[in-house]
C-alpha positions in Angstrom: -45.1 -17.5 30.5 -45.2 -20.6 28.7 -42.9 -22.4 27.0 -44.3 -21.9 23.6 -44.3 -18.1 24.4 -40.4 -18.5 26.0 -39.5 -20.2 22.3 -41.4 -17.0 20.1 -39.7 -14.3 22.3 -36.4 -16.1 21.8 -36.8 -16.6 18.3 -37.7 -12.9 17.6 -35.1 -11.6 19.9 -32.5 -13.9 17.9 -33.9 -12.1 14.5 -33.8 -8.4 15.9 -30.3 -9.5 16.7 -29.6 -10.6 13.2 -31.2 -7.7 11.8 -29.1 -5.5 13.8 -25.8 -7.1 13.4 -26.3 -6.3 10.1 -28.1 -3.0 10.1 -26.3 0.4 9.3 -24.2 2.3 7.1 -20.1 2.8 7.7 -19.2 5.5 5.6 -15.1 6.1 5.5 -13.3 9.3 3.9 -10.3 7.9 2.2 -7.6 10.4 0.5 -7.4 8.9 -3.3 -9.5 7.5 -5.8 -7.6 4.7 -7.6 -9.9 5.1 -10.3 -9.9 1.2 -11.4 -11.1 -1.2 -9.3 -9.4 -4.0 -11.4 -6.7 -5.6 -9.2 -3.7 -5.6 -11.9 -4.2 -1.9 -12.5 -2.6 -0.4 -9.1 -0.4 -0.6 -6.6 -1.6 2.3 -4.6 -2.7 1.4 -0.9 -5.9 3.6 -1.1 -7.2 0.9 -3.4 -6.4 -2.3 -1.0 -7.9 0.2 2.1 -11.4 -0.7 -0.3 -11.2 -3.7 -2.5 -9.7 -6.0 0.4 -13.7 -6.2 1.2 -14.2 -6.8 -2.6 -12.1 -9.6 -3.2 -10.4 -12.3 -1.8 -6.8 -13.6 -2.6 -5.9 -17.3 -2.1 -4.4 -16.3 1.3 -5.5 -13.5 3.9 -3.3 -11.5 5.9 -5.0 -10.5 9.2 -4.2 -7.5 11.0 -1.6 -8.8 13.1 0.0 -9.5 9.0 0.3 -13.4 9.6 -0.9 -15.6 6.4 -4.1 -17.2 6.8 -6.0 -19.5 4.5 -8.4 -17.6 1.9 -10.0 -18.6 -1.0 -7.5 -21.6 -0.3 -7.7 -23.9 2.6 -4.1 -25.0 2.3 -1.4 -25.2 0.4 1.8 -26.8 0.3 5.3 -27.1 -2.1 4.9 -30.1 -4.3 8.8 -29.0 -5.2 11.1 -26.0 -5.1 8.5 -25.1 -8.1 5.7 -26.4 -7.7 2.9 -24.8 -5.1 -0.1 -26.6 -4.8 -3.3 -24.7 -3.4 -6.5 -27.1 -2.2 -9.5 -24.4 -3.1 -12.6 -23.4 -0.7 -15.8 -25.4 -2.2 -19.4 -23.7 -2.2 -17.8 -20.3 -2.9 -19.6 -17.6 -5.2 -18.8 -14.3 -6.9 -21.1 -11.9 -6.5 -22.8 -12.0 -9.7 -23.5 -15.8 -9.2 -20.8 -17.2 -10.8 -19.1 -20.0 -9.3 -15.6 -19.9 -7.3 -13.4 -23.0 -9.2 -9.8 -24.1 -10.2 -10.9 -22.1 -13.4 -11.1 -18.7 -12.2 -7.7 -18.9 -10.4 -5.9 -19.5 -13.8 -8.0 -16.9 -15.5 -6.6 -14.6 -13.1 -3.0 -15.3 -13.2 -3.7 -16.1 -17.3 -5.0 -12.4 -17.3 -2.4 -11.0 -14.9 0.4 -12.3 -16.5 -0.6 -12.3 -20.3 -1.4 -8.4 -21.9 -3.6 -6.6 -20.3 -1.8 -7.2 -16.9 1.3 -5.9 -19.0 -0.3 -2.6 -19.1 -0.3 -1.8 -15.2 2.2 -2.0 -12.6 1.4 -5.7 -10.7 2.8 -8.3 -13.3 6.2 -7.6 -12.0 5.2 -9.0 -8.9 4.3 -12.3 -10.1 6.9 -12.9 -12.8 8.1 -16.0 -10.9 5.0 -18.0 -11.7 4.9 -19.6 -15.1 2.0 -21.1 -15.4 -1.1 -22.0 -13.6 -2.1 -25.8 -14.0 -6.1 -26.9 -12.8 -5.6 -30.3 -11.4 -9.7 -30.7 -10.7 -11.9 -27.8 -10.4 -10.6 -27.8 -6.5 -7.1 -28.0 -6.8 -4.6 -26.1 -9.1 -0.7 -25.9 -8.8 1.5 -23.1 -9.9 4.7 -23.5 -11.8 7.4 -21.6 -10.9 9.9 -20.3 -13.3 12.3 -19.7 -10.4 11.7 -19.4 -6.7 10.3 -17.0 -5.3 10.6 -16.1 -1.5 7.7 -14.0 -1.2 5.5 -15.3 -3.0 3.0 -16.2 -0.6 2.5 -12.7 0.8 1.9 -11.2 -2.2 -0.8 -13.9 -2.5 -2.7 -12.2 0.1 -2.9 -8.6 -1.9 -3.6 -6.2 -5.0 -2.7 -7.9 -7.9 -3.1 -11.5 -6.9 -7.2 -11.2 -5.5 -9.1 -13.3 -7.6 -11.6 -12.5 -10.2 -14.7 -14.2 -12.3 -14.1 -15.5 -15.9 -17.1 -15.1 -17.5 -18.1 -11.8 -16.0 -15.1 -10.6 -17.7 -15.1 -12.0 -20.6 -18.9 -10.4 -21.3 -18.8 -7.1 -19.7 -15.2 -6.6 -20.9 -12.0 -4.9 -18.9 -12.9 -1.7 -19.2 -16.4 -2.4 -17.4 -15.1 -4.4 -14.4 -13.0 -1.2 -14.0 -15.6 0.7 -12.7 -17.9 -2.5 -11.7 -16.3 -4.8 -10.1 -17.1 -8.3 -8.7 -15.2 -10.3 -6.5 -15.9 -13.2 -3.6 -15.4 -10.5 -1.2 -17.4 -9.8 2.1 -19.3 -6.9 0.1 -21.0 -6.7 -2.5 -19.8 -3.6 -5.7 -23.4 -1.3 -5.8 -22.1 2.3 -7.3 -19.0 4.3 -8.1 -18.8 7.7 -9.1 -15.7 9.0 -9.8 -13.9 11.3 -7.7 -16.5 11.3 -5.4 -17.9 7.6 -3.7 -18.2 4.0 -3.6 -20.8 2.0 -2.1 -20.8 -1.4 -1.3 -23.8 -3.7 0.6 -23.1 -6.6 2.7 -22.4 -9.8 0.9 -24.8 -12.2 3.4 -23.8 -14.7 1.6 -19.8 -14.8 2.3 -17.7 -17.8 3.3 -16.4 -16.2 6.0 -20.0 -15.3 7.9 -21.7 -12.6 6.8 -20.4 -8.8 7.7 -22.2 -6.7 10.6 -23.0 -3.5 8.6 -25.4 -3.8 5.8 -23.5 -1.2 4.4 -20.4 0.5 3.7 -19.4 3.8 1.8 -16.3 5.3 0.8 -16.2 8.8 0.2 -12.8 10.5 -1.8 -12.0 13.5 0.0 -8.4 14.7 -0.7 -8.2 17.7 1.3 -7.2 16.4 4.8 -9.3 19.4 6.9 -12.4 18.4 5.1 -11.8 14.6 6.1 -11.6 16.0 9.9 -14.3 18.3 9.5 -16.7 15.8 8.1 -15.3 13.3 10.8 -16.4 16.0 13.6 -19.8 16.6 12.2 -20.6 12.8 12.2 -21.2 12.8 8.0 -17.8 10.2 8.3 -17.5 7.8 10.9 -13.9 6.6 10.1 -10.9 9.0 8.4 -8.2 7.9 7.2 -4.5 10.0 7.0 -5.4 12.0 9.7 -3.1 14.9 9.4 -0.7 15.5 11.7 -1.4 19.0 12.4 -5.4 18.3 13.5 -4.1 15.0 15.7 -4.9 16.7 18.9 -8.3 17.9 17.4 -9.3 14.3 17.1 -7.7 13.3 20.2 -9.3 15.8 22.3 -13.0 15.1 20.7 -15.5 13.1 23.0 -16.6 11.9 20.2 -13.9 10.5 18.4 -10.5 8.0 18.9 -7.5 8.5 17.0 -5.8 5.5 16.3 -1.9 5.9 15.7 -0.5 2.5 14.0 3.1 1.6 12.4 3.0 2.0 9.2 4.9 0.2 6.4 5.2 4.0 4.4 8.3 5.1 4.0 9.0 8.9 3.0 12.2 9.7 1.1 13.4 12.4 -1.0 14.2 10.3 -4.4 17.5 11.7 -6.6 17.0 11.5 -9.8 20.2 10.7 -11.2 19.5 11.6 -14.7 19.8 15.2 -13.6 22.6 17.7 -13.1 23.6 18.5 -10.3 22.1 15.4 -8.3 24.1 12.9 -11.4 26.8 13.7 -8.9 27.3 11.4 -6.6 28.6 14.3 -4.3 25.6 16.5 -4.3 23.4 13.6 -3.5 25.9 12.8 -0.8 25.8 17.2 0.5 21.6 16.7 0.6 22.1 13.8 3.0 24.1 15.6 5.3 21.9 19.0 4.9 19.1 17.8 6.0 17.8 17.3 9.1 16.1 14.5 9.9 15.1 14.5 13.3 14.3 17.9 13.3 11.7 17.0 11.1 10.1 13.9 12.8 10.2 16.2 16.2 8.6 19.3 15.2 6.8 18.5 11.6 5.7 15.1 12.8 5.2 15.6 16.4 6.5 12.5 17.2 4.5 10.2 14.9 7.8 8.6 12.6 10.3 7.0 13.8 13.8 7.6 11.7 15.1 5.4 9.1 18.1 4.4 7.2 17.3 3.4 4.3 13.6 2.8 2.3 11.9 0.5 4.5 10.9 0.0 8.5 12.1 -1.8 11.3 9.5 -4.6 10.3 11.1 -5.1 7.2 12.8 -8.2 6.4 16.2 -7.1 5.1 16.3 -4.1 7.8 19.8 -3.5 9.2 19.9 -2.3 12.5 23.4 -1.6 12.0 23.0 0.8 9.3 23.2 4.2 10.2 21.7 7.3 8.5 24.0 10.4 7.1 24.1 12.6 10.4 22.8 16.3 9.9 26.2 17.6 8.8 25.9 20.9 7.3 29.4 21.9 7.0 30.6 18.5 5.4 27.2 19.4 3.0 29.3 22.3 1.9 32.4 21.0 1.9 30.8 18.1 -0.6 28.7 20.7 -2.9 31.8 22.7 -3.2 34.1 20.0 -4.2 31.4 19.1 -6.7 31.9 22.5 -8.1 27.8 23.6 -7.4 27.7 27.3 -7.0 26.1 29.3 -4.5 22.5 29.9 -5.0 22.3 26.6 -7.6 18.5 25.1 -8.1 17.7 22.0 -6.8 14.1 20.8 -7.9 11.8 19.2 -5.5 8.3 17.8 -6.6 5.6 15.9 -4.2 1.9 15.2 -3.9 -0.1 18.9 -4.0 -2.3 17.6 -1.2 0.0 15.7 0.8 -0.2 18.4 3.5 2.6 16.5 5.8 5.1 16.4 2.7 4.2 19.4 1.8 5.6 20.9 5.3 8.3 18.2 4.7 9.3 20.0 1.5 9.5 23.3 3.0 11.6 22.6 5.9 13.9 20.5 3.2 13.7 24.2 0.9 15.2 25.8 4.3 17.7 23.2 5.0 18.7 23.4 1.4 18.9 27.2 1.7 21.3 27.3 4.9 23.7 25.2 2.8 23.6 27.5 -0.1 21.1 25.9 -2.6 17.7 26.9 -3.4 15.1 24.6 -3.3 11.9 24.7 -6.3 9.3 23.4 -5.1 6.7 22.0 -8.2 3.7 19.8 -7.1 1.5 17.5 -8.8 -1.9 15.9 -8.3 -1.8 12.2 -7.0 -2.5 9.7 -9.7 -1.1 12.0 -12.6 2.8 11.9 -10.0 3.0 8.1 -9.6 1.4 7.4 -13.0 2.8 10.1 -15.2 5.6 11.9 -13.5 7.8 9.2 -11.9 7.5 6.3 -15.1 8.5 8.7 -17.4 11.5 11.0 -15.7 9.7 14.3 -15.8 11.0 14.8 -12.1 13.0 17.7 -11.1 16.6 16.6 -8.5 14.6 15.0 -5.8 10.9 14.2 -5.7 8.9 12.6 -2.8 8.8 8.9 -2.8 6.6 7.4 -0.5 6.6 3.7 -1.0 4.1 1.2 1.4 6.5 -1.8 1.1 3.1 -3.8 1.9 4.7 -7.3 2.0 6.8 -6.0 4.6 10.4 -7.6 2.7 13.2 -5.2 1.5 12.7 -7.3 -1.7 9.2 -5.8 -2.5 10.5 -2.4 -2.1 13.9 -2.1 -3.6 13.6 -4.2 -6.7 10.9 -2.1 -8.1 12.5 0.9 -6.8 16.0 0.4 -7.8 16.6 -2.2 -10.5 16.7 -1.2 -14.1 14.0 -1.1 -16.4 11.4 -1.1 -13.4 8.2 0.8 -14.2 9.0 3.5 -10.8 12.7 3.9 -11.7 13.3 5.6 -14.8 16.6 7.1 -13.9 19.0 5.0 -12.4 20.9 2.1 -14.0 23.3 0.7 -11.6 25.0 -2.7 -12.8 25.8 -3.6 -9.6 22.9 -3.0 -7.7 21.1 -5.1 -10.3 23.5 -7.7 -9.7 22.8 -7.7 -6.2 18.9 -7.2 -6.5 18.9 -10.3 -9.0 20.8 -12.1 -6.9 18.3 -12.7 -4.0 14.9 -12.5 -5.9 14.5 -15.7 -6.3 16.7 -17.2 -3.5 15.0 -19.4 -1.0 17.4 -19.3 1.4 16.1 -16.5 3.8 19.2 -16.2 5.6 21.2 -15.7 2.4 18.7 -13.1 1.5 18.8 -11.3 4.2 22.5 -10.8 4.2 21.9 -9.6 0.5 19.3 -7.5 1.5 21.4 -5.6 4.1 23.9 -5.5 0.9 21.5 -3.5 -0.6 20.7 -0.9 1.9 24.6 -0.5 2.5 25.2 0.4 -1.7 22.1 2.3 -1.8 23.2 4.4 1.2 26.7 4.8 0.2 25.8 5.9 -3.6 22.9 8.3 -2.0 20.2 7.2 -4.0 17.4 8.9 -2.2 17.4 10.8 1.5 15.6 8.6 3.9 13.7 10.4 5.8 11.2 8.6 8.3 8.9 5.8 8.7 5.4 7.6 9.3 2.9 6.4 11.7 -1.2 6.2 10.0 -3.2 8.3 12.2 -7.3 7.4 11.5 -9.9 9.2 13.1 -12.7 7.2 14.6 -16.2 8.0 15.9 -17.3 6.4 18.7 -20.4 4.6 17.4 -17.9 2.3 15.5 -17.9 -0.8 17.4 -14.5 -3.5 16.9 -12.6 -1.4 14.1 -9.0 -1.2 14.8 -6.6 0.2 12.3 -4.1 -2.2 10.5 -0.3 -1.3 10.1 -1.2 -2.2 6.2 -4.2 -0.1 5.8 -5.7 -3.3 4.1 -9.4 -3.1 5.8 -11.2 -6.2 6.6 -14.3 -4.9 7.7 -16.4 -8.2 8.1 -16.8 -7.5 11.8 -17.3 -4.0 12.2 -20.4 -2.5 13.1 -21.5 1.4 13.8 -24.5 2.1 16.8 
């Protein structure tokens, strides 16, 4: 063979490779529709699981959750309050438009000004007061105060950046259910409550992905995600439930990856409410209920126990703290004290088609029971619970709060949570624990902070605010002919380098 031949059969064997690489559909069952795609209108981790392959933020968390450089190459304090970020060059949306100084403070400009008011992410950037383009590369952000995690929340949600002009002439409402980022794929349909499909962006900054496409398909009902899993319609399943585990696990055809997770279960008190406005009762549900019972059998052994509402991974954790005991005759000995009378209702409300909580809430109902209270169980649907039914105090005693704590910092978790006037807490207004919660939200001094932090879990576990419960593990499902896909403790999917066979 000659060497004009040799250089042909190379070349076409280097473009069936190319073609390949990116050849293919992923299609991934994912538990919630978020129902906007715009980036200042959740929080909810099923969004991030998809539009972390839309957008980009400034900064990138990998998998292993360490900062990396996004649509900015570097950045760098000026001052305690000023942050200067040197932009990526050559960078488009996906409608064309450039990537520029310009669209960063239109994002921020938007997040922070009124129509970020109305969702839940300007909270999360409060500290920044104004975005400043230097040149079209360069832009620094004025701090009104500092704030300690500011760069992780860089690299999610609210923060991922978006175009100007497509905005301003399709509207809000439109990018809601079309949106365009400088992600790795590329927005083609949504249909709600049902799919999203995205195609490879062959364009992207960071090498184009090895799937031409991917698919997201909302399926709520756990067994269906498994069953389409099994029968090949789903090559990837998120919130594998723990109850089909083994089914997955013992499938030739399938993996099931178990990962940390920075989800946190708890039973919330609503303090609004008699009995639980007694800081007694709240104290008697501590003791009735059985943790470790319920991470043993319920769980099988995917949780780990916790203290307060956030991981081991948490910065502000306390391995010092430790959680009520299961203590069923101190339970009594508090409910009677408090005057509750036998056979007294204590309201419990959680996610319909949370099947794990669900068990969770039954196995509390019995603990409950043994102590002489009975439990009502009331349960909602998904979105209309975290954006109806928590914000706005229509909760029974105790309700299920699961709470992702993405940035992996007590902060992120307990401000919203606990401090006053906070879109999730529309009960509890606690002067002191304000007092504390301001008191390191803007503190640079990490150590400080973390002594704070650890503050905070004490007062919230001495004035029972909630019943930790356990720090879940994410169980996926995962057919074989997915090639380099491994879960993230985050659930924010990069999927850039996965391919399917």
């Amino acid at each position: 063979m000659n060497r004009i031949k040799v250089s042909l059969l190379t070349a076409a064997l280097a473009a069936t490779s190319v073609a390949f690489a990116q050849s293919g559909t992923l299609t991934i069952a994912t538990a919630q529709d978020p129902q906007s795609w715009d980036p200042i209108d959740t929080f909810l981790v099923a969004w991030g699981t998809v539009a972390h392959n839309i957008y980009d933020g400034l900064i990138i968390r990998s998998a292993d959750l360490k900062l990396q450089p996004g649509l900015a190459t570097k950045w760098t304090y000026l001052n305690p309050k000023t942050l200067r970020f040197t932009l990526r060059t050559g960078v488009k949306f996906h409608d064309g438009e450039p990537f520029n100084a310009a669209a960063v403070k239109f994002t921020f400009d938007r997040l922070l000004g009124p129509e970020g008011k109305k969702g839940p992410q300007q909270a999360n950037y409060n500290s920044i007061k104004e975005v400043k383009v230097v040149n079209p590369t360069t832009v620094d952000f004025i701090l009104s105060q500092s704030d300690p995690v500011l760069l992780t929340k860089l690299s999610g949600y609210g923060a991922m950046i978006v175009p100007p002009k497509y905005i301003k002439d399709k509207g809000d409402a439109y990018f809601n259910t079309h949106p365009v980022g400088t992600g790795p794929f590329k927005f083609v349909s949504y249909t709600s409550g049902q799919d999203i499909k995205l195609t490879a962006n062959k364009d992207y900054w960071g090498g184009a992905p090895k799937v031409a496409n991917v698919t997201y398909r909302f399926i709520e009902e756990p067994a269906t995600r498994v069953a389409e899993l099994q029968a090949g319609r789903v090559d990837i399943a998120t919130a594998i439930p723990i109850a089909q585990a083994a089914t997955v696990k013992n499938d030739s055809n399938l993996t099931l990856q178990a990962v940390p997770s920075p989800t946190v279960q708890a039973l919330r008190l609503n303090f609004s409410h008699a009995p639980t406005d007694d800081l007694r009762v709240r104290q008697a549900l501590n003791y009735a209920i059985d943790k470790d019972a319920i991470i043993k059998s319920i769980l099988q052994g995917y949780a780990s126990p916790i203290s307060s509402m956030q991981s081991s991974k948490s910065f502000g954790f306390d391995p010092n703290l430790k959680a009520y005991p299961y203590d069923p005759a101190k339970a009594k000995e508090l409910l009677t004290a408090a005057g509750v009378k036998p056979g007294t209702t204590i309201g419990i409300d959680f996610v319909g088609t949370d099947a794990v909580f669900r068990e969770v809430a039954q196995a509390v109902a019995g603990f409950l029971q043994a102590v002489g209270l009975k439990a009502d169980l009331k349960t909602y649907e998904t979105n209309t619970f975290y954006s109806d039914i928590i914000p706005k105090n229509k909760t029974s005693n105790g309700y299920q709060m699961g709470w992702g704590g993405w940035t992996f910092d007590f902060d992120n978790t307990a401000y919203l949570l606990y401090h006053s006037g906070q879109f999730w807490n529309a009960d509890l207004k606690d002067k002191k624990l304000d007092a504390l919660l301001d008191s390191q939200h803007n503190l640079a001094d990490q150590t400080k902070r973390l002594t704070i932090l650890r503050q905070i879990a004490q007062y919230t576990h001495d004035q029972a605010v909630d019943v930790p419960l356990y720090n879940q593990q994410d169980l996926w499902g995962v057919s074989k002919r997915v090639q380099n896909f491994q879960a993230p403790s985050d659930s924010l999917l990069h999927l850039q380098n996965v391919s399917v066979k």
